[in-house]
N, C-alpha and C positions, 0 to 999 in steps of 0.2 A: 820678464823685466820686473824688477823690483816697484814693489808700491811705494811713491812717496806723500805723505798726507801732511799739510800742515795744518794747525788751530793758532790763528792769529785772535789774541785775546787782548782787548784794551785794559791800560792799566788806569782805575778809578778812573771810570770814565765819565761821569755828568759831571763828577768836581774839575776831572781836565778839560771837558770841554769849555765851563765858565773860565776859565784858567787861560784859555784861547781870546777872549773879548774883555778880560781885566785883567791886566797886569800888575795889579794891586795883591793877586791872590797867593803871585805867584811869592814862592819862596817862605810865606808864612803859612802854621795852621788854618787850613780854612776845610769844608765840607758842605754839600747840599743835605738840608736836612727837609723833612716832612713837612714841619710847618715852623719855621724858627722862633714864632712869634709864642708858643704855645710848649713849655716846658715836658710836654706830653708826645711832642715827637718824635721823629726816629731818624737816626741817622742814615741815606740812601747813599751816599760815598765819600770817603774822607782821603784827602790830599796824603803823603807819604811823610809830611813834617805833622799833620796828626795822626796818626798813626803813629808814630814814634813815642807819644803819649799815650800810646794803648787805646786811640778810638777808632773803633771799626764800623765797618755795616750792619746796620739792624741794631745795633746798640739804640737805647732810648736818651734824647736827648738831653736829659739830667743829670744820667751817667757820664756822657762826654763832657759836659760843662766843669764835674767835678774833676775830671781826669786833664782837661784842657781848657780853663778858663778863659785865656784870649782866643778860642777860636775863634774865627770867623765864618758865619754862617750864611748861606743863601739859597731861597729858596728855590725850588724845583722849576725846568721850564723843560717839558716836555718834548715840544713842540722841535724848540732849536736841536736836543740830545736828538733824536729823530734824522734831524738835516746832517748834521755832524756823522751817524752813521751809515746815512748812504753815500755821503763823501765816504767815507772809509770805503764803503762795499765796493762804490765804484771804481774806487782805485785799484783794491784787492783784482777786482776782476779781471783788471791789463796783466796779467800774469794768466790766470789761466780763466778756460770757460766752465769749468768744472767746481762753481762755489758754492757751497753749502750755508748761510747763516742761521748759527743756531739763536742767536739772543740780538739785542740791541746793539751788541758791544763785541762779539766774536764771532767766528765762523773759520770753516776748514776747507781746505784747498785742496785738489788735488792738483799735487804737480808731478806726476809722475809722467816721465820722458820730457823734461825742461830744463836738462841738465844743460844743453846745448844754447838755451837763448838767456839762462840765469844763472850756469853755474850750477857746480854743486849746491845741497840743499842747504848748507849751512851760511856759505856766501849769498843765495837766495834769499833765505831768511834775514840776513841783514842789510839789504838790498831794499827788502819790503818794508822794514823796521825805520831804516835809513828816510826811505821817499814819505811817510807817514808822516815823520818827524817832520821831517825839513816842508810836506806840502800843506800840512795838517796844523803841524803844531801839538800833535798826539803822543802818547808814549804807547808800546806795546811790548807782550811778550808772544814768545811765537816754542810752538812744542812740533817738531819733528819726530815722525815713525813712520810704521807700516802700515797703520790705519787708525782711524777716527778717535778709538779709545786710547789707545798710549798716546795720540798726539794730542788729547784733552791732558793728559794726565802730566805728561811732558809741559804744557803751559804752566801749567802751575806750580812747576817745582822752582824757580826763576822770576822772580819780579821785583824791582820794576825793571824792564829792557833785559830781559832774558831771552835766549834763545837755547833752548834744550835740545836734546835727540834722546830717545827711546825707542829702541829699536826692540826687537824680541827677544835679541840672547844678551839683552841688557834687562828685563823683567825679572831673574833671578836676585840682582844686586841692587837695582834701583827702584823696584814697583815692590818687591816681597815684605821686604822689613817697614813698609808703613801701615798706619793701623787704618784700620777698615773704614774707621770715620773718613777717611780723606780720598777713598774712594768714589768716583765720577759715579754716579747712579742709584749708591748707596747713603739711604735718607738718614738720619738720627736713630728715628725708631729701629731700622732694619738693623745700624749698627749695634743699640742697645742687646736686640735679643743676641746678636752675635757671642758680644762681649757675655751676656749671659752664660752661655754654651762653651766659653772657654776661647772662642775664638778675636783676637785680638789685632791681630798683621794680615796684611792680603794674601802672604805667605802659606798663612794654616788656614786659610781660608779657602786656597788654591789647592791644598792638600786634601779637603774633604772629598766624601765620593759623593758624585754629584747626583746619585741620587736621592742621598740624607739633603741635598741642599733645597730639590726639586722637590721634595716632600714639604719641608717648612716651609718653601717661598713661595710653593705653587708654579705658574708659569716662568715669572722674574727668576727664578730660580739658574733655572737654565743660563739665562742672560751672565748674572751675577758672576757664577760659577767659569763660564769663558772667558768676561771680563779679569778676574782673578790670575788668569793663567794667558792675559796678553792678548786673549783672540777676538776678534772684534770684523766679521767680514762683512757689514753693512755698507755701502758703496755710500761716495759723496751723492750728494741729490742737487744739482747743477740746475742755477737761476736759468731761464732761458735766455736765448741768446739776442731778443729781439729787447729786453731790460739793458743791455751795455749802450752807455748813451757817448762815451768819447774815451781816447784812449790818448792815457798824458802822461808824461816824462818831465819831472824837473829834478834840479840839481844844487845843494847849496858849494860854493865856490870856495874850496881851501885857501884861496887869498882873491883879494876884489879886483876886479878885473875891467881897464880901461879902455884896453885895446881892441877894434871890432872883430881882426882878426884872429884873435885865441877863443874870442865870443863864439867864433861860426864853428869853431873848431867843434867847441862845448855842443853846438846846436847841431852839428853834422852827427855827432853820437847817438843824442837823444832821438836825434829822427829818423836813424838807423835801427835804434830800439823798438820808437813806436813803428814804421814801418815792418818789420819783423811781427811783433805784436798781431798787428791788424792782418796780417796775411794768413797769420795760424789761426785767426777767426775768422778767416775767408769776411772780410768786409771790405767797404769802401769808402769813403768820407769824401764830402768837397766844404768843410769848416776847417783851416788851420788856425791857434791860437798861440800867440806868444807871449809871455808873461815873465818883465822882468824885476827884478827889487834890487834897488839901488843902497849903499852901502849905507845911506840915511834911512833903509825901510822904506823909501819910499817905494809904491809898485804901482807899474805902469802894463798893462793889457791891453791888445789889439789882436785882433783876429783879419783874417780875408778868407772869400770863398772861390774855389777853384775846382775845375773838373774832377769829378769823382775818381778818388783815386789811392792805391794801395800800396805805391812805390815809395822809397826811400826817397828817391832823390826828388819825387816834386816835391813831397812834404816839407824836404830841406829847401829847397827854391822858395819855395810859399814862408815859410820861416825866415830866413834869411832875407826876402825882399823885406818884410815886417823891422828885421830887426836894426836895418839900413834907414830904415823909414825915421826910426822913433831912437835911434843911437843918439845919447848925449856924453859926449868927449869928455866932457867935464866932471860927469857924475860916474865915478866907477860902480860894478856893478856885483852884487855878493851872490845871487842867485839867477837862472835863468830855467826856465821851464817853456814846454810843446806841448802842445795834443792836437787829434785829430779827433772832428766830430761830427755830425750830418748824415749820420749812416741811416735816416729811418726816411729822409726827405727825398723828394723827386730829386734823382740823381743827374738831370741834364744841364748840361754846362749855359744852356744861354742858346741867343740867336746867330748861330756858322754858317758857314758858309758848308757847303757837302765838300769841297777840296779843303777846307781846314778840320772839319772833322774825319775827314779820313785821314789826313797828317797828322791828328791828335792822337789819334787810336794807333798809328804802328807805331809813334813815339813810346805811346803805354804800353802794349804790349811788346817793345824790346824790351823797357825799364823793368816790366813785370818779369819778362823770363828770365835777364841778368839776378834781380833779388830773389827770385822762388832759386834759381842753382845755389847762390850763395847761402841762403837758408838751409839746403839737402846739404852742403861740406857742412857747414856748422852746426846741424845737426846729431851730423855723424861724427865728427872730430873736435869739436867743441867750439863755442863762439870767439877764440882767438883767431883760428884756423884760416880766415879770412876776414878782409876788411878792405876799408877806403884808404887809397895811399894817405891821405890827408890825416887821416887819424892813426898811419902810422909814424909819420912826420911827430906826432904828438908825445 
């Protein structure tokens, strides 16, 4: 089976995340800078309208001022860029259990054999791009390949909201002819001596023998020289599995929606998804959460807890009773989002009766063996291949 790797990479992401909590920022020059107060600072990330004036990262604050006079600047807050990226991590990780974060702001995925519950990898990627967006309020770019290095390398050719693929008999036409500076691993300095020796493009770089490379680079050498030529067989290094705190689906609504029953429709999907999800991580939850934003933005959240559990269909019960609960007729609705969470808590439902917990449990385990079949076709045949009459109704 073919490897599929992605590098989900945020675009300027401490100025988007303030971008998240004032919408004053949005749509003009604005960036976090070092110390704004202090002409001696430096730029840590600039929005895509400055940049459009030539100010980047690590530029010193004087510089942007002259290049973008009304920017607007704000200082650094650490703490929230922090929160903002384990929101990301944790969303990333309801796709697969196989995540790597390399920074604040990115990290690679192994989704190899998820073609079945995501889709091919490019529909995948925009799927991931999509939920970010619409849960986050984030922008990303995402690089597709066969492992770690072309799928770094792949993120960056694409921003903002790019989604790439580099695959390895794509390295001759799309990795070869850039010059060395722009290579993942490859410092300034290293590029200098390159450029010194003649070598300029990943290309001739790829071309040397790798033992003139191991000689000048010493160890790195080796690295470089693979790099160069596509091959990168470092595996992802996968958070453990006891770090996933809930597993959530939301959805923004191509038109606002009043009715409850197109609602449950929306909510039978999602919890079709996360149930899927949660069973390929062999977990259990007894936390559902529903979370809707009405077409004023307003957003209304409620949760209930319920027998630990892996199945589609309670998850949708548990959601659905929520969404009955708290439905306003009045107020259409633009987005609606699930999850399930409580996977680390005592899993027991309450005080039963032993004839209602032994009723509860062959309910679960049919419900359980109906979705683990239907998981084995859609695995195998792809996730149209089967479904809920209700969502083919749709």
């Amino acid at each position: 089976m073919q490897k599929v790797i992605f590098l989900v990479d945020m675009n300027a992401f401490f100025i988007s995340c303030e971008m998240t909590r004032n919408d004053s920022l949005v749509g003009i020059p604005a960036a976090v800078a070092g110390d704004p107060k202090k002409r001696t600072g430096i730029i840590l990330a600039a929005n895509y309208e400055a940049r459009s004036y030539g100010v980047k990262t690590a530029m010193v604050l004087h510089e942007a001022l002259k290049l973008c006079p009304k920017i607007i600047l704000v200082p650094p807050d650490h703490r929230f860029y922090e929160q903002k990226s384990k929101e990301v991590m944790d969303l990333l990780s309801n796709y697969t259990p196989l995540l790597e974060q390399n920074s604040i702001d990115e990290a690679w995925l192994d989704m190899t054999g998820a073609e079945g519950l995501f889709g091919k990898p490019v529909e995948a990627a925009k799927r991931i791009m999509d939920e970010i967006k619409s849960r986050l309020g984030l922008w990303c770019s995402i690089g597709i390949a066969e492992n770690k290095f072309l799928a770094k390398m792949a993120s960056e050719m694409k921003k903002p909201l790019g989604i790439t693929e580099l695959w390895e008999h794509d390295v001759p036409i799309k990795l070869w002819p850039l010059p060395v500076k722009e290579m993942y691993g490859v410092g300034g300095k290293t590029a200098e001596k390159l450029n010194r020796t003649g070598i300029r493009t990943i290309g001739e770089l790829a071309s040397l023998d790798i033992n003139l490379i191991v000689r000048t680079f010493g160890k790195s050498g080796n690295e470089i020289y693979l790099h160069a030529n596509g091959i990168d067989n470092s595996p992802v290094l996968a958070r453990k599995a006891d770090d996933m705190k809930s597993i959530g689906r939301s959805t923004t609504l191509p038109e606002d929606v009043s009715d409850i029953e197109k609602a449950k429709i929306v909510l039978m999907e999602l919890a079709d998804d996360i149930g899927m999800t949660t069973r390929r991580h062999g977990k259990k939850g007894r936390t559902v959460h529903v979370t809707l934003k009405y077409s004023d933005f307003q957003v209304v959240t409620r949760q209930t807890t319920i027998p630990a559990t892996c199945t589609t269909k309670e998850i949708y019960q548990a959601g659905c009773g929520l969404l009955e609960q708290n439905w306003n007729r009045f107020h259409s609705v633009r987005l609606i989002g699930i999850s399930l969470s409580g996977f680390h808590e005592d899993c027991s439902s309450g005080q039963l009766s032993l004839f209602d917990q032994m009723e509860d449990n062959a309910k679960n385990e049919k419900n359980e063996r109906i979705d683990k079949a239907m998981d084995k076709i859609r695995n195998k045949h792809g996730s149209e291949a089967i479904t809920f009459a209700a969502l083919v109704k749709k």
